[in-house]
MINU-80880 format. One line per 10 residues: number of its first residue (from 1); their letters; for each residue x, y, z of C-alpha. Coordinates in Angstrom, 3 decimals. Layout:
% residues N
NUM	a	X,Y,Z; ...
***
This chain:
% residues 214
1	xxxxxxxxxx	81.455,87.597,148.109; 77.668,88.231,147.996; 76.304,90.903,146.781; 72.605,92.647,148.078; 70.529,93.828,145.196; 67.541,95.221,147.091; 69.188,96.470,150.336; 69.911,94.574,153.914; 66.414,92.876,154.100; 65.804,91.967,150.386
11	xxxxxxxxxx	67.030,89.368,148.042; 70.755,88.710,147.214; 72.781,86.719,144.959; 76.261,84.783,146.225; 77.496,83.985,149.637; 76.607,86.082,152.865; 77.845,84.658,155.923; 76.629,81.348,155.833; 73.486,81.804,153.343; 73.917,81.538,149.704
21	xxxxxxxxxx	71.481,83.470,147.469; 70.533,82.047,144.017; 68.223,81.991,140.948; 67.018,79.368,139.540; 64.689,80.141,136.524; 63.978,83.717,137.344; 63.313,82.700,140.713; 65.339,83.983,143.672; 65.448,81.625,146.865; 68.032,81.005,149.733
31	xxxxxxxxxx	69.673,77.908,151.151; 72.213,77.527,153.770; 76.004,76.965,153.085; 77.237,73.462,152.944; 79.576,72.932,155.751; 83.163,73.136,154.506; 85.490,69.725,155.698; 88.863,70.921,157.193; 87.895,73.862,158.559; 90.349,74.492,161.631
41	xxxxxxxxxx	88.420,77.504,162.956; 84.981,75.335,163.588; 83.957,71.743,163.822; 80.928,70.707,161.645; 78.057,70.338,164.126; 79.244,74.083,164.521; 79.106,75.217,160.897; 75.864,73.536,160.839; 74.559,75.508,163.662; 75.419,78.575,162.030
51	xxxxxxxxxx	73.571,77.574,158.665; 70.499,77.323,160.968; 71.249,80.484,162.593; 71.571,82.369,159.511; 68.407,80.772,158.227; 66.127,81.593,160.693; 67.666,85.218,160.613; 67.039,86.020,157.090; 63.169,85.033,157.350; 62.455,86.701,160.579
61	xxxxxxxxxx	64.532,89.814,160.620; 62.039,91.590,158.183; 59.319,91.305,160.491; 61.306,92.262,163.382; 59.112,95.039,165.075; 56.143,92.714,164.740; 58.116,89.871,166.749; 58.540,92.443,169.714; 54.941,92.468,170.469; 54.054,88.360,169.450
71	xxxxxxxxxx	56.753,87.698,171.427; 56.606,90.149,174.388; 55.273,87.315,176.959; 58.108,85.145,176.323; 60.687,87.853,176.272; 62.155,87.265,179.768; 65.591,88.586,180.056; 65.915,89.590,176.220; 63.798,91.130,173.266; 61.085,89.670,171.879
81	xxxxxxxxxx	62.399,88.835,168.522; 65.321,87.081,170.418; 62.645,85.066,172.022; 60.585,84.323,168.844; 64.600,83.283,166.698; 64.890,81.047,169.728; 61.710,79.194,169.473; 61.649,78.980,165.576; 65.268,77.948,165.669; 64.121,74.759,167.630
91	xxxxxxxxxx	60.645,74.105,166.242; 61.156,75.606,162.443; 63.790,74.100,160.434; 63.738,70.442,158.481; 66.665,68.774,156.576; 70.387,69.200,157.517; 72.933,71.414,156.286; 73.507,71.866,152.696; 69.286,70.945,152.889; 68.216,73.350,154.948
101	xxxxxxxxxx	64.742,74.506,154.976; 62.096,76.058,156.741; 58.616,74.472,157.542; 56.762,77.114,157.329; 53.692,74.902,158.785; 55.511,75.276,162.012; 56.665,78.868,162.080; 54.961,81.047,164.963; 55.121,84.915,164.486; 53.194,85.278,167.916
111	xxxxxxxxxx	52.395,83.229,171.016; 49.774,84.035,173.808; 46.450,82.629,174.822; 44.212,84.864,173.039; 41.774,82.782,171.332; 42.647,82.837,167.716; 39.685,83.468,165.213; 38.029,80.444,163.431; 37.438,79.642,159.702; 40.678,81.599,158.469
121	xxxxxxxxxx	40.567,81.244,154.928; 43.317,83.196,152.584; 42.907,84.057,148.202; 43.966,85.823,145.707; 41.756,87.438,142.777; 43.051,90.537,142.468; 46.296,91.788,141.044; 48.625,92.559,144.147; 45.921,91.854,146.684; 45.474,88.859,149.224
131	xxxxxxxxxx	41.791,88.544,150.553; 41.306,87.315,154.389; 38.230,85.911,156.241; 37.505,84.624,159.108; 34.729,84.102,161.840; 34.467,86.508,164.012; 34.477,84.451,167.588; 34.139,87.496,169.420; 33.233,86.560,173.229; 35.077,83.341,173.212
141	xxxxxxxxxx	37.523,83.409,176.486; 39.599,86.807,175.732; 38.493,87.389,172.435; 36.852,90.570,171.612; 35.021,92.046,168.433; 37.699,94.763,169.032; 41.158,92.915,168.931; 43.506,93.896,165.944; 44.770,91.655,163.602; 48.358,90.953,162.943
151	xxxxxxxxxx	49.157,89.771,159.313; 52.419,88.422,157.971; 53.136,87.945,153.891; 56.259,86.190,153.338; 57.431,85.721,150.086; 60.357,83.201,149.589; 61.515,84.108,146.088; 62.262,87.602,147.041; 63.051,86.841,150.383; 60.804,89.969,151.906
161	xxxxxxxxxx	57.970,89.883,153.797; 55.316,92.720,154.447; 53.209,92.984,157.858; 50.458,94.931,159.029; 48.929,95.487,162.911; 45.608,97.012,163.013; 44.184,97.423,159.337; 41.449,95.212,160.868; 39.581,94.250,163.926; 38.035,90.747,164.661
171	xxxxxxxxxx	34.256,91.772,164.078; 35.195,93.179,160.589; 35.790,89.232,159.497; 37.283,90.281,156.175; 40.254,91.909,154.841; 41.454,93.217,151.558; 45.325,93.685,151.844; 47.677,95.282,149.625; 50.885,93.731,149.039; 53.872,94.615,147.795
181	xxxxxxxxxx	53.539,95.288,143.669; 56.360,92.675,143.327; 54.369,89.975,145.223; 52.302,89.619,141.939; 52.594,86.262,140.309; 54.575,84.827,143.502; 53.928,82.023,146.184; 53.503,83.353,149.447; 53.626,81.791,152.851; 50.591,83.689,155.374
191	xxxxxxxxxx	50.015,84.124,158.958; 47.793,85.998,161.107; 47.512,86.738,164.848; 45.686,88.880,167.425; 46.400,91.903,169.673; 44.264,92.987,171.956; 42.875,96.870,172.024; 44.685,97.700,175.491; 48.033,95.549,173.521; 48.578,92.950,176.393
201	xxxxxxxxxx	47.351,89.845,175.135; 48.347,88.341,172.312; 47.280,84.671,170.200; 49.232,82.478,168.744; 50.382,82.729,165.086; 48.404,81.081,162.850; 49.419,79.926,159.581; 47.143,80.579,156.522; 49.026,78.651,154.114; 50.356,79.451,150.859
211	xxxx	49.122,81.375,148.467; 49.643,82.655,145.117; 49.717,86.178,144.418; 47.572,87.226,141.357
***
């Protein structure tokens, strides 16, 4: 039986459906459940399935309201973040079951052809506080000194992420963001996207790398 200690979307130790939460040195992380042998009720390509499934879930579930809109293109028939699980089910997962993992090189949070911005560079010198610049490519295609930026801040330890739309626009080329307090001293994975003022054109996620958290 598993057991959440920081509600639905935050870390948990034991067994929940087909994720196991652990520590390891003070550090929380998640892996999917090896695939029992025997089991009547499902053959293994299924369980395995499921372990992906559940994977995917637990990272992109946090950010779900954020999906709607990267996703909204895409969403044909169902939601947006049912479009975005779909793609990062396919495109987002190495290893097999019990060595799941997700390449977070490969995750998109957003997908449309506005032009991303250039030179995206993430850090960390502050306490609780990730630093963002970029070059503002404003005139390029769609791109305008107006769009908003969409930022993700994943954090695999805790398994929580944080988002922001909006706190800034492509001509301000920097950002100081606030993270969440327990981010501090942790590896996070980053990605950034655009929305345009009138919100109907999106770009494509772009991944910032990882980053320590001072």
């Amino acid at each position: 039986m598993g057991k959440y200690t920081q509600g639905i979307l935050g870390a948990f130790t034991g067994k929940i459906g087909t994720v196991v939460g652990a520590s390891w040195r003070g550090i929380k992380y998640m892996r999917s459940l090896a695939a029992k042998r025997g089991n009547a009720n499902a053959t293994e390509k299924q369980l395995e399935q499921q372990a992906r499934f559940s994977l995917i879930t637990a990272f992109l579930k946090p950010v779900k309201p954020l999906l709607e809109i990267g996703f909204k293109s895409y969403a044909v028939g169902k939601t947006g973040y049912n479009s975005a699980h779909s793609y990062n089910l396919k495109n987002a997962l190495t290893g097999t079951s019990p060595n799941l993992e997700i390449d977070y090189s490969m995750v998109l949070l957003s997908r449309g052809d506005l032009p991303a911005a250039a030179g995206l560079v993430a850090t960390s010198t502050t306490a609780g506080q990730l630093n963002l610049a970029w070059t503002d490519n404003s005139g390029k295609g769609k791109a305008k000194a107006g769009d908003k930026l969409m930022l993700v801040v994943f954090c695999p330890a805790l398994a929580e992420a944080v988002y922001s739309i909006g706190d800034a626009v492509r001509e301000d080329a920097t950002l100081a963001f606030d993270v969440d307090t327990d981010f501090s001293g942790q590896v996070v994975q980053v990605y950034t996207a655009w929305l345009s003022e009138d919100g109907k054109d999106v770009s494509n996620s772009k991944y910032a790398g990882n980053i320590d958290i001072a």
